[in-house]
Legacy VTK file of the C-alpha trace (Angstrom):
# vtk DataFile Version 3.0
C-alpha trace
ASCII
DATASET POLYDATA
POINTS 375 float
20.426 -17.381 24.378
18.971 -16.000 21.038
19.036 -18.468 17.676
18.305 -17.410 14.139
15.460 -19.267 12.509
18.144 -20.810 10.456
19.612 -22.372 13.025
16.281 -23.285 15.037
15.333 -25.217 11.711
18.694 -27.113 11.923
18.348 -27.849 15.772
14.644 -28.963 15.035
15.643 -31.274 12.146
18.561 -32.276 14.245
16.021 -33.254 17.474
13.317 -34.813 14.253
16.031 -37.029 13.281
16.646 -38.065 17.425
13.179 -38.929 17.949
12.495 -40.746 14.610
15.607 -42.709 15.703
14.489 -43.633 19.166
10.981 -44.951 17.695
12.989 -47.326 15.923
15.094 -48.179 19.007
12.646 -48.469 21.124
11.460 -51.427 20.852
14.599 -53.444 21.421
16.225 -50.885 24.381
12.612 -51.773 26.501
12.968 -54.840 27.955
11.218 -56.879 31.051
10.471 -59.866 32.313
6.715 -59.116 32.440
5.235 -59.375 28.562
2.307 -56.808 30.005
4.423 -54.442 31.988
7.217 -54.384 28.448
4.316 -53.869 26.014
2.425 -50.650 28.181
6.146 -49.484 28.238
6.652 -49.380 24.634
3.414 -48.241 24.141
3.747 -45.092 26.556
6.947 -44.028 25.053
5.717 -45.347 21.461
2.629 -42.169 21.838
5.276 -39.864 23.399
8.016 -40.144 20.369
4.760 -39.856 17.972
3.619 -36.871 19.717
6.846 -35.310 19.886
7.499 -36.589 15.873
4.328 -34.344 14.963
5.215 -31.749 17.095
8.383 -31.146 15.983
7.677 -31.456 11.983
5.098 -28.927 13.037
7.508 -26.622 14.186
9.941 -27.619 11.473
7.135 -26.576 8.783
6.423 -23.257 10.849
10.146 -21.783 10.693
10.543 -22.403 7.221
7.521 -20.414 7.089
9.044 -17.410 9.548
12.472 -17.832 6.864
10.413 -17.529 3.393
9.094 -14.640 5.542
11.833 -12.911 6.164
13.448 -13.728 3.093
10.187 -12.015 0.768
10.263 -9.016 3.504
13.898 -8.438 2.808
13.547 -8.505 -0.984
10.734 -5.830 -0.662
12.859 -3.603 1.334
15.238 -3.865 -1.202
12.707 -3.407 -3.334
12.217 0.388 -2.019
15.626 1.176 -2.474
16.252 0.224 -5.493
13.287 0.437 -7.938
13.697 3.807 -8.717
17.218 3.076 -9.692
16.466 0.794 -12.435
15.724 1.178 -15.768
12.082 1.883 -16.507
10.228 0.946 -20.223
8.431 3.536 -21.592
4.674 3.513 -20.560
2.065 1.782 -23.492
0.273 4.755 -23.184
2.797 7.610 -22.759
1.432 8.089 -18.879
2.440 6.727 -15.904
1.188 7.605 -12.428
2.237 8.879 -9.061
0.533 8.611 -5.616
1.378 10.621 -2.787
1.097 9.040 0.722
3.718 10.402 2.837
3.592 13.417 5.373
2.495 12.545 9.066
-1.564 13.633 8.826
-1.613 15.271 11.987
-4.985 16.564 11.696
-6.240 12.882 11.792
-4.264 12.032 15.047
-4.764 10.156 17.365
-6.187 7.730 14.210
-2.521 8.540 12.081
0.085 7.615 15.528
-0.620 4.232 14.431
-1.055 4.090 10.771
-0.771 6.129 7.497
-4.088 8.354 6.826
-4.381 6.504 3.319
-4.626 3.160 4.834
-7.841 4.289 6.839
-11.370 2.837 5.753
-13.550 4.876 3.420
-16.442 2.916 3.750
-15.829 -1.192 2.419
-11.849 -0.414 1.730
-8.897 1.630 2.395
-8.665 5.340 1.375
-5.821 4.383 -0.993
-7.656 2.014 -3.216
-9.782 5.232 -4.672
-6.679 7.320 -6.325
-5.510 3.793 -7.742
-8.821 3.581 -9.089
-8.716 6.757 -10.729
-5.262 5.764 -12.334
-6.100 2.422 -13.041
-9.100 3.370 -15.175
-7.537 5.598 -17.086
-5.195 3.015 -18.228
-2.339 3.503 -16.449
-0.226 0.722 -15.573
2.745 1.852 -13.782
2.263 3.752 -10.460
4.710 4.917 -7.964
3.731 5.290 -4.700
5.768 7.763 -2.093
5.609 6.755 1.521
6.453 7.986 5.016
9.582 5.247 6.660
6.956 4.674 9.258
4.257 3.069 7.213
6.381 1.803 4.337
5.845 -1.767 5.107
2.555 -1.675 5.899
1.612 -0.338 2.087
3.452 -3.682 0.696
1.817 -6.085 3.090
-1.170 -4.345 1.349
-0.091 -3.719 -2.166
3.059 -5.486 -2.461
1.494 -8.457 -4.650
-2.132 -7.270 -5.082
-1.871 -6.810 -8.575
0.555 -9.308 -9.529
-1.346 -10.873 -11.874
-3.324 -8.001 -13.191
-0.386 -6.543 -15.132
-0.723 -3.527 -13.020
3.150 -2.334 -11.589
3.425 -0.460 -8.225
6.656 0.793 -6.964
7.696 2.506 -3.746
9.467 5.562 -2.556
10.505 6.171 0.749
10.252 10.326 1.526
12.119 10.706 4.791
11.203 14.252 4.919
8.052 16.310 2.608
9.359 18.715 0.604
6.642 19.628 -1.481
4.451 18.219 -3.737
6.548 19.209 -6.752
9.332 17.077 -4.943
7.133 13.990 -5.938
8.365 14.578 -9.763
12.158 14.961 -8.563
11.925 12.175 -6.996
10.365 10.431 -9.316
12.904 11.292 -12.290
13.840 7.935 -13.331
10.514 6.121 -13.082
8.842 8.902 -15.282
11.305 8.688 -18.382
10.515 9.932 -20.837
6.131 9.483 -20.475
3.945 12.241 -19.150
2.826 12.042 -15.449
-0.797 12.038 -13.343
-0.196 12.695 -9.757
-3.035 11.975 -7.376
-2.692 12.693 -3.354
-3.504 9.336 -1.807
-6.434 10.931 0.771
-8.745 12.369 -2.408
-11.756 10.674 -3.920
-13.563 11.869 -7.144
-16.646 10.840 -8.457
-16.340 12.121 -11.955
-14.571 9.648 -14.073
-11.874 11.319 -15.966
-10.222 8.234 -17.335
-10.533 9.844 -20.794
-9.342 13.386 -19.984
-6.209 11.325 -18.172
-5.996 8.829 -21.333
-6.537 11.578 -24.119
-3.873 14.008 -22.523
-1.190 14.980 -25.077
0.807 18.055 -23.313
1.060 20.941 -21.020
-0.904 20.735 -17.838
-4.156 19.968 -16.833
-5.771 20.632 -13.372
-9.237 19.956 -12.294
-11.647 22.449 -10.349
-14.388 22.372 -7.575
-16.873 24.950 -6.300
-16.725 25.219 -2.417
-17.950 26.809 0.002
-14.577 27.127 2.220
-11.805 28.293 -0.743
-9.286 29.794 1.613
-8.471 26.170 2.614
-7.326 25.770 -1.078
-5.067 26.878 -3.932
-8.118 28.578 -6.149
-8.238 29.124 -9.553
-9.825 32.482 -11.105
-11.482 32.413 -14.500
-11.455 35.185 -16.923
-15.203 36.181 -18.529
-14.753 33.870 -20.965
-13.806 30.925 -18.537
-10.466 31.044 -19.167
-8.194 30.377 -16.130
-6.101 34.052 -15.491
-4.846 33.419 -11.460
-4.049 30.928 -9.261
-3.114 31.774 -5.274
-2.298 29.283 -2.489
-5.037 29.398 0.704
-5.944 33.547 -0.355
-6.769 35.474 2.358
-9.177 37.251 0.638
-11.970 35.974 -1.462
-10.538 35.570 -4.895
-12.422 32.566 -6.482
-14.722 29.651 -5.062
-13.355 27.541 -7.414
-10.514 24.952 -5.097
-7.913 23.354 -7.339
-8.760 19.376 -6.663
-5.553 17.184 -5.940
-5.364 15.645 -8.935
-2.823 17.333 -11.584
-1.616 15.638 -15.253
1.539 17.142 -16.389
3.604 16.777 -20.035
7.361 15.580 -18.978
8.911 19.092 -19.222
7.306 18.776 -15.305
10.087 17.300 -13.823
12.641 19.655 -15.463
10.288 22.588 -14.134
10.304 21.263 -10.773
14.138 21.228 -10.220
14.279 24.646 -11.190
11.790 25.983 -8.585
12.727 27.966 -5.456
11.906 27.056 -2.034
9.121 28.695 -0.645
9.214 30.822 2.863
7.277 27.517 4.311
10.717 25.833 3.031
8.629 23.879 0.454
8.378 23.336 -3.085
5.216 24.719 -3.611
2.717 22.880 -6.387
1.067 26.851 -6.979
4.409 27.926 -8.813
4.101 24.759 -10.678
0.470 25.980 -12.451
1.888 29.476 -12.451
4.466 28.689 -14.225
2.256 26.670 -17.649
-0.539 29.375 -16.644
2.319 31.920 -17.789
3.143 29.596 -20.972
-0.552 29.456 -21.850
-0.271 25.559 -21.310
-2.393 25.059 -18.536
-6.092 23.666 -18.522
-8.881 23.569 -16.134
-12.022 21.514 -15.983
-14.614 21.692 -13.540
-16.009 19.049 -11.642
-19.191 18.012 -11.438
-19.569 15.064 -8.935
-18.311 15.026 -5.652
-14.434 15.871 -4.720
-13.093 14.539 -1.332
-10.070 15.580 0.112
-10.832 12.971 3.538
-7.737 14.606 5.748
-10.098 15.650 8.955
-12.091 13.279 11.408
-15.333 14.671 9.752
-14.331 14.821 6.365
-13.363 11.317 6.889
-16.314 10.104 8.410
-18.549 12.461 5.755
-16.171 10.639 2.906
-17.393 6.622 4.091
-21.240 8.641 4.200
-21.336 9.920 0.396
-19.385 7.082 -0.949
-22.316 4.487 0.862
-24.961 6.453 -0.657
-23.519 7.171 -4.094
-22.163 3.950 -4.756
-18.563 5.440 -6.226
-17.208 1.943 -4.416
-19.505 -0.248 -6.865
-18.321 1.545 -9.803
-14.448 0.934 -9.381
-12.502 -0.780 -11.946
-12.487 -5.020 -12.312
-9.485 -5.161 -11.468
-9.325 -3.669 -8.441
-12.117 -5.249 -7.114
-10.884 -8.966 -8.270
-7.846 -7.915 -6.722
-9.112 -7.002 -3.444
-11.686 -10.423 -3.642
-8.789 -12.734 -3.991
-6.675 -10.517 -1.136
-9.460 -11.236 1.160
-9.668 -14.941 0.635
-5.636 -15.274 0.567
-5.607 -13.975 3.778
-8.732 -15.772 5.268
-6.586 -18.813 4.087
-3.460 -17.945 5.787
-5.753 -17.276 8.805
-7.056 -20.247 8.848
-4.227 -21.952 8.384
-2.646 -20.366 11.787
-5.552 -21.429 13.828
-5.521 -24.885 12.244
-1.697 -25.374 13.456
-2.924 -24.035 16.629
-5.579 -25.958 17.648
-3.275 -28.717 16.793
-0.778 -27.680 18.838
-3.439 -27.430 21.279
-4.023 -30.785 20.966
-0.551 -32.212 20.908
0.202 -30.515 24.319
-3.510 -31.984 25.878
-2.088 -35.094 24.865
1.458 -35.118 26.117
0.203 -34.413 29.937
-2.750 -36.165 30.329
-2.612 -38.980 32.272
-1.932 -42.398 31.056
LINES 1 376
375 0 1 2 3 4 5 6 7 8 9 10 11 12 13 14 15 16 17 18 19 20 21 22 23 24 25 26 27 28 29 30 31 32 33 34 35 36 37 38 39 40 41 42 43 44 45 46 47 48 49 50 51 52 53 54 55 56 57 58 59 60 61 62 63 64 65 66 67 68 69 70 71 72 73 74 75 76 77 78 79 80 81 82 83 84 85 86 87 88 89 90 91 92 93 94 95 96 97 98 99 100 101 102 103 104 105 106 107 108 109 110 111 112 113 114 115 116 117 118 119 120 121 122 123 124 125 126 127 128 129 130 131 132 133 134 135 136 137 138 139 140 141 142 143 144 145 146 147 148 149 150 151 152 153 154 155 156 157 158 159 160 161 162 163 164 165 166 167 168 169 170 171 172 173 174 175 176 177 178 179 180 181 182 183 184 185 186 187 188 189 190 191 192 193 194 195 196 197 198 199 200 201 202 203 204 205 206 207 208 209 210 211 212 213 214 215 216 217 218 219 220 221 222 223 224 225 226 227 228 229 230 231 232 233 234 235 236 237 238 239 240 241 242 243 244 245 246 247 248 249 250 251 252 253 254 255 256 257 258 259 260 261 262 263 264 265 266 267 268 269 270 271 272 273 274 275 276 277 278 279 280 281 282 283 284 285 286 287 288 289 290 291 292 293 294 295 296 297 298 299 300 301 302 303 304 305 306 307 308 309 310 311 312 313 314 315 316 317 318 319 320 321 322 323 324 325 326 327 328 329 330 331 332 333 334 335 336 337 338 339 340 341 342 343 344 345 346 347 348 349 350 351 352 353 354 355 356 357 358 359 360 361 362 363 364 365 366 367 368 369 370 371 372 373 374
């Protein structure tokens, strides 16, 4: 037979209130004609109802726990379903941001069967915390982030209260099924409004602060460039003689430009208009290329080049080169305050919590030592 923890806590309190009652009683149901014999009597079942008092109240204590539980878990759930139903204010700044961490990273298995690629270590902290950086220090303060079912609850056991009291505001999407980056801003509709958009892919890491690029962004579209040696793994960008971007091509089979278009794009709020419009590709995607074709065509789209170091961590060595460079550059020491207070007082929340769990297990521990040893 299977109980709720709602009713466990009642039968608990229920057995509580029994054994409280029965150290009362006691004392006047033990009776015998030897004082000695009557007083180890009372004293044997005295230590038993105490033992049992404690471990009951203990057990009372830990299924309220297991119900607040389930009762926060449910409200985030909810949570995901709902946010991006509700009525969004109108960024401070005119920019709010979006972070894509769905899709199944199955270049990274066996590492992504268990666990979304963006919740992997770079180096001191998970891959995630790097594209909130880069939205964070620009001064955004809204941030929607678009998850795979699978992993969903293990980005708010993370981030579900992290920022709380940082007046930073994350929301979650659920995508079932990737459809394209471009999908992001469909998606998306109602928690953009009316404000301009970054969108960031959850596995890249940049260097080069562009806070103020991000913060001083006024309209069109601006996308952000990197020399590599291996372009055909990349949408490219080709400049004109005067530096001017002319062409754009998905993953070109032949050389076109060295120049890889980072994963980092800031787009005016005709985007998500733009994005509805746009026809599925042979791949049966909506494909971010005809997104920067389409303000490349309108003269509205701007490229800057990158200086620092641009990592797109989505293989095993790319990972492992991503923890390497950001160890010996330091880009983890330079994040913003309030990600790194937030992540401080994470850590000693949950070394709390942990501690608390052994605590009420060593005195369970204890309780059950006592309750068979001999008399």
């Amino acid at each position: 037979m299977f109980l709720t923890t709602n009713t466990k806590l009642i039968a608990i309190a229920i057995a509580l209130s029994g054994v409280v009652f029965m150290m009362f009683a006691t004392p006047f149901l033990v009776a015998d004609s030897d004082a000695f014999r009557e007083s180890a009597i009372r004293s044997l079942f005295g230590s038993m109802e105490l033992f049992m008092a404690i471990f009951l109240l203990n057990e009372f204590y830990r299924v309220k726990i297991l119900i607040r539980k389930e009762e926060i878990s449910k409200d985030k759930i909810k949570k995901i379903g709902s946010d991006i139903g509700k009525h969004f204010k109108k960024s401070a700044i005119g920019m709010k941001g979006i972070i894509l961490s769905g899709g199944t990273a199955t270049r990274l298995f066996p590492l992504t069967a268990t666990t979304s690629k963006q919740l992997l270590p770079v180096y001191d902290r998970q891959m995630i915390f790097y594209p909130l950086n880069t939205l964070i220090k620009a001064g955004i303060r809204d941030i929607l982030l678009i998850v795979s079912p699978e992993n969903s609850g293990q980005y708010l056991n993370l981030l579900g209260s992290i920022f709380k009291n940082y007046g930073i505001n994350l929301y979650f999407e659920v995508q079932k099924v990737p459809g394209g980056l471009p999908e992001a801003f469909i998606f998306g509709e109602g928690f953009i409004g009316s404000d301009n958009v970054t969108l960031i892919l959850g596995d890249n890491i940049f260097e080069d602060d562009i806070s103020e690029i991000i913060s001083g962004f006024q309209s069109g579209h601006h996308i952000f460039a990197k020399k590599v040696p291996d372009p055909e793994r990349f949408g490219v960008v080709k400049f004109d003689g005067n530096g001017k971007a002319e062409k754009i091509v998905e993953k070109p089979k032949e050389w076109i430009s060295d120049y890889a278009i980072s994963g980092l794009y800031i787009y005016d709020n005709e985007v998500v208009e733009v994005s509805k419009n746009l026809k599925v590709s042979e791949r049966g995607e909506l494909e971010i290329t005809d997104l920067h074709r389409h303000y490349l065509e309108k003269d509205k789209l701007k490229v800057n080049i990158l200086e620092g170091v641009w990592l797109d961590a989505g293989t095993h060595d790319s990972l492992l080169a991503a923890s390497q460079i950001v160890k010996e550059r330091n880009i983890s020491q330079n994040f913003h305050p309030i990600i790194n207070e937030a992540i401080a007082e994470f850590n000693r929340e949950f070394k709390m919590r942990t501690q608390a769990v052994l605590n009420m297990h060593n005195l369970r521990l204890r309780e059950e030592f006592m309750l068979h040893k001999k008399p």
